[in-house]
C-alpha positions as CSV (number, residue, x, y, z in Angstrom):
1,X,2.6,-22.6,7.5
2,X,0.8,-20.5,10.0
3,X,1.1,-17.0,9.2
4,X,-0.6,-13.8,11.4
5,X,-2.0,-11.4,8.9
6,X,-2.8,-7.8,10.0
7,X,-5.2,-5.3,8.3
8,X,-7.0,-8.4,7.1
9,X,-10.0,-6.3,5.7
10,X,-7.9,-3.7,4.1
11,X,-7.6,-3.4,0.7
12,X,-4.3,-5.6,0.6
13,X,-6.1,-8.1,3.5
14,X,-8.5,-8.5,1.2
15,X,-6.4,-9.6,-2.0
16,X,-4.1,-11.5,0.5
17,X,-7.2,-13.6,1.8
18,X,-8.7,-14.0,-1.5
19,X,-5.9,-15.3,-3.6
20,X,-4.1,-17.3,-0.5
21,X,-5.8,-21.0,-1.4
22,X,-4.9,-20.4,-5.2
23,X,-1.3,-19.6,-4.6
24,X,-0.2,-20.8,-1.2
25,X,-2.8,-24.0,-0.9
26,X,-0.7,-25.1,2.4
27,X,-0.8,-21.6,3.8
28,X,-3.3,-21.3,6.6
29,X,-3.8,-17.1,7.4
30,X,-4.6,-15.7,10.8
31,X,-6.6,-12.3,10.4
32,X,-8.3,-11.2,13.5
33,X,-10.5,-8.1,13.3
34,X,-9.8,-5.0,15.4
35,X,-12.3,-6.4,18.2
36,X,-9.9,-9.4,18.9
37,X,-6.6,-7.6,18.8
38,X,-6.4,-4.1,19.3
39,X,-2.3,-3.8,17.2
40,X,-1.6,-0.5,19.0
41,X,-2.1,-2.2,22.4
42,X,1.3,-3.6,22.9
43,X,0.3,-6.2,25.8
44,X,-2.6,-7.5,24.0
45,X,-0.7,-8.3,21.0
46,X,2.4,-10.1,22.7
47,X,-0.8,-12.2,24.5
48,X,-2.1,-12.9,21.0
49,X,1.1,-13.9,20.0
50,X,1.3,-16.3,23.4
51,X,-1.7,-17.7,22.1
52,X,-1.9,-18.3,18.5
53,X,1.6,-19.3,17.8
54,X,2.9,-18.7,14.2
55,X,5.5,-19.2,11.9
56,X,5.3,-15.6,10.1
57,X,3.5,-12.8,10.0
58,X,2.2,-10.1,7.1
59,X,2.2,-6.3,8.5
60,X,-0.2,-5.2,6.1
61,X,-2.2,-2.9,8.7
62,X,-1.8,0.9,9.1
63,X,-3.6,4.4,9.3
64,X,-3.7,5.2,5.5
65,X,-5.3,8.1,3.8
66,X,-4.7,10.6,0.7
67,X,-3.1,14.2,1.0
68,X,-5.9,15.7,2.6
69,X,-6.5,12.9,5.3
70,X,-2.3,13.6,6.2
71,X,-2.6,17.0,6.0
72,X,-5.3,17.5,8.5
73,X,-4.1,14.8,11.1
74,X,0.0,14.4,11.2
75,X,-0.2,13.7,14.5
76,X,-2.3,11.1,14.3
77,X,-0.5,9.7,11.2
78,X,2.2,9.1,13.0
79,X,1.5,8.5,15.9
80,X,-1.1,5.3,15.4
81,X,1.1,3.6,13.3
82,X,4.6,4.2,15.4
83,X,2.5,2.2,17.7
84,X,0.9,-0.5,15.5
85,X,4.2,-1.1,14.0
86,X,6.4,-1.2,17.4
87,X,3.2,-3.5,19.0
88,X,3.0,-6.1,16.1
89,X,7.2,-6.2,14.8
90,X,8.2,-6.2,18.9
91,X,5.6,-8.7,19.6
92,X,6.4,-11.1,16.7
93,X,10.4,-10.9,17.6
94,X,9.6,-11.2,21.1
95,X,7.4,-14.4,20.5
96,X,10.2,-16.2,18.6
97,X,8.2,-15.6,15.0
98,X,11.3,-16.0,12.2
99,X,9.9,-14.5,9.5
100,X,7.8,-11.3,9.2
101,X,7.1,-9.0,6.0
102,X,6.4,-5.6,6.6
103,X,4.6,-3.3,4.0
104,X,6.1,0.1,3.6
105,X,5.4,3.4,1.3
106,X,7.0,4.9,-2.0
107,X,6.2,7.7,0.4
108,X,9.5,6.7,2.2
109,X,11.4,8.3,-0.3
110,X,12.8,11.9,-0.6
111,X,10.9,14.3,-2.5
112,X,11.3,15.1,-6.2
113,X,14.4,12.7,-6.1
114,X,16.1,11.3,-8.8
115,X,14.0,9.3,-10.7
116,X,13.6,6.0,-10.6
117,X,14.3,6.0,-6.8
118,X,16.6,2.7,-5.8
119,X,16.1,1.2,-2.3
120,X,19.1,3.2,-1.2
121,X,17.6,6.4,-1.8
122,X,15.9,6.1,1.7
123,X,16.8,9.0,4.3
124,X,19.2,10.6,1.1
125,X,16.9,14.0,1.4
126,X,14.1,15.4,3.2
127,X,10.7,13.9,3.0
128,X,7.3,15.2,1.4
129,X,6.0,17.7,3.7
130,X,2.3,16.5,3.2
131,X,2.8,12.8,4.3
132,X,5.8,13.3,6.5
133,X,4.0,12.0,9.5
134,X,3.2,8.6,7.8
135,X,6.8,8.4,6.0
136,X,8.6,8.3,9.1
137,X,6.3,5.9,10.3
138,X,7.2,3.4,7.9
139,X,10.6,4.7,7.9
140,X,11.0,3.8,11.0
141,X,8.9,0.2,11.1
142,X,11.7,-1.1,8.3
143,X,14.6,0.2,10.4
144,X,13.0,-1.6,13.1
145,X,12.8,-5.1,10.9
146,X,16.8,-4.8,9.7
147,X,18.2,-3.9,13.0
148,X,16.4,-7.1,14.4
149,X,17.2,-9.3,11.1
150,X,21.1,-8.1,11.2
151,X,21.0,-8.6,15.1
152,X,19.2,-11.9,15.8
153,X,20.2,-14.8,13.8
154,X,17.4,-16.3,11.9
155,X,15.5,-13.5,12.1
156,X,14.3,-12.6,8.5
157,X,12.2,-9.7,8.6
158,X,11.9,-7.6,5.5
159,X,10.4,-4.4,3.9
160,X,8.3,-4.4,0.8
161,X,8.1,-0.9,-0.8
162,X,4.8,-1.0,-3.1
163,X,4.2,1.6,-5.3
164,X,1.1,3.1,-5.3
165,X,-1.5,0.3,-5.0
166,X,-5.5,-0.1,-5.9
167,X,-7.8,-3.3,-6.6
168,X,-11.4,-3.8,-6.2
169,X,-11.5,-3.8,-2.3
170,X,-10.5,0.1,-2.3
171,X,-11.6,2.4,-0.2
172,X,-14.2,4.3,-3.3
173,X,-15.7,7.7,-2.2
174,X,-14.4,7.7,1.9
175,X,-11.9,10.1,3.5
176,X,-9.2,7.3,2.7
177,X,-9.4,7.1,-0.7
178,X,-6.2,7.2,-2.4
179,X,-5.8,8.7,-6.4
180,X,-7.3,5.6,-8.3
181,X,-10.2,5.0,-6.1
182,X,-11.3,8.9,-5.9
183,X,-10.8,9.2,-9.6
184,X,-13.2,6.7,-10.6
185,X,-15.8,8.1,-7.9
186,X,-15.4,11.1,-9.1
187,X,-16.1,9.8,-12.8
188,X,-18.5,7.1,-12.6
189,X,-20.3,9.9,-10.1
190,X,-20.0,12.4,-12.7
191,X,-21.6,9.8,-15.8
192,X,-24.2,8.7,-13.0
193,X,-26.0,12.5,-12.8
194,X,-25.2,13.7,-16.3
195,X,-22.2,16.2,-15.3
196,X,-19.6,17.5,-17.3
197,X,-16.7,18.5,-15.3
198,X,-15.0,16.6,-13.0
199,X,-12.4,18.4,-11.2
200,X,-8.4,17.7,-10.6
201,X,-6.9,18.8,-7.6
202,X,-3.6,20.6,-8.8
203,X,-2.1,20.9,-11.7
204,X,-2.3,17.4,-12.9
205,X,1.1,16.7,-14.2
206,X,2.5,15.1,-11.0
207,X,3.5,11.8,-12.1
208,X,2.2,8.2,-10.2
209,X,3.2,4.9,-10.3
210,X,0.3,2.2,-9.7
211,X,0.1,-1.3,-9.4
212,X,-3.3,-3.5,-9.2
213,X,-2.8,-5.0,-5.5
214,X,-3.5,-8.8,-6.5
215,X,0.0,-8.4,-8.2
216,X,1.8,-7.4,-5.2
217,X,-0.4,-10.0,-3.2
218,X,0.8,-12.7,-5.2
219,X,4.1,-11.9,-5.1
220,X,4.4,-11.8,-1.1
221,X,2.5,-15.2,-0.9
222,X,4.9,-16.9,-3.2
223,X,8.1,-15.0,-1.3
224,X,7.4,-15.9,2.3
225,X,8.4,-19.4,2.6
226,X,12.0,-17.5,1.5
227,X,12.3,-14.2,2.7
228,X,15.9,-14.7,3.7
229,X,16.8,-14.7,0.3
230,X,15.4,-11.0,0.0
231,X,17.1,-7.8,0.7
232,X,16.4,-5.9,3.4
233,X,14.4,-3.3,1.5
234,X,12.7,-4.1,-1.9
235,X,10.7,-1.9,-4.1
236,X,7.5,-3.6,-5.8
237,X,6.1,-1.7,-8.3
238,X,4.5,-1.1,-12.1
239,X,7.7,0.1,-13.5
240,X,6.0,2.6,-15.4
241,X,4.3,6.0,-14.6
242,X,1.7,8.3,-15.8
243,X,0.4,11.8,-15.0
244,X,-2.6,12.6,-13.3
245,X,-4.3,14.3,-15.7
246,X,-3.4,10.6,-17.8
247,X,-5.2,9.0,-15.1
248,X,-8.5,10.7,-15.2
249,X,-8.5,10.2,-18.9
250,X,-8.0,6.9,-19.0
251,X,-10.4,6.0,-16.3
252,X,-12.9,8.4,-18.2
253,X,-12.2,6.7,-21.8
254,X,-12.9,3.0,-19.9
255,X,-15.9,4.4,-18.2
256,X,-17.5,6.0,-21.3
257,X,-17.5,9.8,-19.8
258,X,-17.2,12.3,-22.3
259,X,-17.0,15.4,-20.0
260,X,-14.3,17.7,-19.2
261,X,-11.6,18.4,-16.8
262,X,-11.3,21.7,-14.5
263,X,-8.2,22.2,-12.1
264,X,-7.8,24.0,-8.8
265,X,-4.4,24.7,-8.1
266,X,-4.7,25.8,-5.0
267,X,-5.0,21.8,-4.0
268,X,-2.0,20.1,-2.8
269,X,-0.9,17.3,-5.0
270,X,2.1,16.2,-3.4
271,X,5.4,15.1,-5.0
272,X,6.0,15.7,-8.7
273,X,7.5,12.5,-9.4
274,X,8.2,9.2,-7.8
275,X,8.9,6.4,-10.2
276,X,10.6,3.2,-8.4
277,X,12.8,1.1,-9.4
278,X,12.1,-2.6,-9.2
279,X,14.9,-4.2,-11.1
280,X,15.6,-6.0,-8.0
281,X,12.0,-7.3,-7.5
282,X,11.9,-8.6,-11.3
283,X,15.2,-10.2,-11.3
284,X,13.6,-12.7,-8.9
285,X,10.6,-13.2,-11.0
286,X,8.7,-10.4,-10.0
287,X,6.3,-9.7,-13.1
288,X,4.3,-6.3,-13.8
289,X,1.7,-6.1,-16.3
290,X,2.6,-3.8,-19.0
291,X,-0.7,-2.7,-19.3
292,X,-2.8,-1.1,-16.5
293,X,-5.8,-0.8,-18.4
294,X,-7.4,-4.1,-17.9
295,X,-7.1,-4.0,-14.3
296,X,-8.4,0.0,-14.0
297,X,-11.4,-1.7,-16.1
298,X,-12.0,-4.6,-13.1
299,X,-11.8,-1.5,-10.4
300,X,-14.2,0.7,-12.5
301,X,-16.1,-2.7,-12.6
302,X,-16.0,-3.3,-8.8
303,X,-17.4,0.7,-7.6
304,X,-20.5,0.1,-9.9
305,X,-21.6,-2.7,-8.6
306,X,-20.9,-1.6,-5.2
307,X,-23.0,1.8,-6.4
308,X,-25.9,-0.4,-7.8
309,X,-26.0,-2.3,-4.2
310,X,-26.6,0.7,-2.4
């Protein structure tokens, strides 16, 4: 099976690549870099498409970033991935491609909803105000995916909702680090130079769901030979939460930094709560790990040795 890949060296490009010949040996993965196909350029992704015909693709490519990267660019948010995801979901449909995955958010659900949110909870209430942009980005991409599944016969295009995500490849100490990643820069950083504070933006009780990404990876590699058998929207996730303020302990415990925590609560920190459900996702063999701890230890793992590189 040929499959088009975007966001190839993104964090889930990465895990996607790396784990493809151990779980899907017959599974050959197109991932051109930004140089060779520009995804917000509509024209030069249907002549891709012309070119490299393929049997699926994997939409793992977008604009991401934490709260402060949203806050300060909306516009952009949204408007770099309305086109990325119009360019690469049109283009694939257009080109005949029958199958086609498409990553979404847990930041497509409402905020401070009923918890754990269900795949219907979509559009239900009004959105985070901090991520908005980026929300109805993805929002829109998997409305995009059902209309053409629902109108196009063997079409099967579906939506995976992650939860929160973060691995080895993350994005540690850039603008577009999300919770995990900045937490254990901000830790190791602190043990590195012999601090003792570290501080948490907020008030550290907002709750997060996190998943390591080479779960989520090999669950999409195993699904795509069958996505018609998915729904049209399925959450992926841990199944389990934790607070911030949990987070930065833990990470400090597995670290071996004894310092302490300070809070600004002047910082945004986003919803209070966004637990999914993925009942759905596990009654098809979907398996979390019940621990995160071994998996916060490889990350840990993975921003020293990139640290000792430099």
């Amino acid at each position: 099976m040929r499959v088009l890949l975007t966001g190839g060296s993104g964090m889930l490009g990465q895990s996607l690549r790396r784990l493809a010949h151990e779980v899907a040996p017959d599974l050959e993965l197109l991932a051109p870099g930004r140089g060779e196909l520009p995804l917000t350029d509509a024209a030069a992704v249907a002549d891709w498409f012309a070119a490299n015909p393929v049997d699926a693709v994997i939409h793992a490519a977008a604009r991401v970033g934490g709260i402060q990267a949203n806050i300060a660019d909306p516009v952009g948010f949204l408007s770099e991935n309305l086109a990325m995801n119009d360019a690469v979901i049109m283009g694939a449909h257009r080109a005949g491609v029958g199958r086609l995955v498409f990553l979404g958010s847990s930041c497509m659900y409402p905020r401070d909803y009923r918890q754990p949110l269900v795949e219907g909870d979509v559009l239900a209430a009004p959105l985070e105000p901090t991520n908005e942009g980026y929300a109805l980005s993805k929002i829109t991409g998997a409305r995009l995916c059902d209309y053409i599944s629902r109108q196009v016969p063997g079409r099967a295009y579906r939506t995976l909702i992650p939860c929160n995500l973060f691995g080895t490849g993350d994005h540690f100490g850039s603008a577009a680090s999300h919770l995990i990643a900045a937490v254990i820069t901000k830790v190791i950083d602190a043990r590195d130079a012999g601090l003792d504070r570290v501080e948490i933006w907020g008030s550290g009780q907002a709750r997060r769901e996190f998943l390591d990404v080479d779960h989520l990876s090999r669950f999409i590699l195993t699904r795509l030979p069958d996505l018609q058998a998915l729904p049209s929207l399925l959450n992926v996730g841990a199944g389990q939460d934790h607070s911030v303020d949990d987070y930065y302990q833990m990470i400090a415990d597995l670290a071996g930094w004894r310092g302490e925590f300070t809070h600004d609560r002047t910082k945004p920190e986003g919803m209070m709560a966004k637990l999914m459900s993925s009942a759905q996702a596990k009654s098809i063999g979907f398996r979390p790990p019940a621990d995160i701890a071994p998996d916060l230890t490889r990350a840990i793992a993975a921003y020293e040795a990139m640290k000792a590189a430099a």
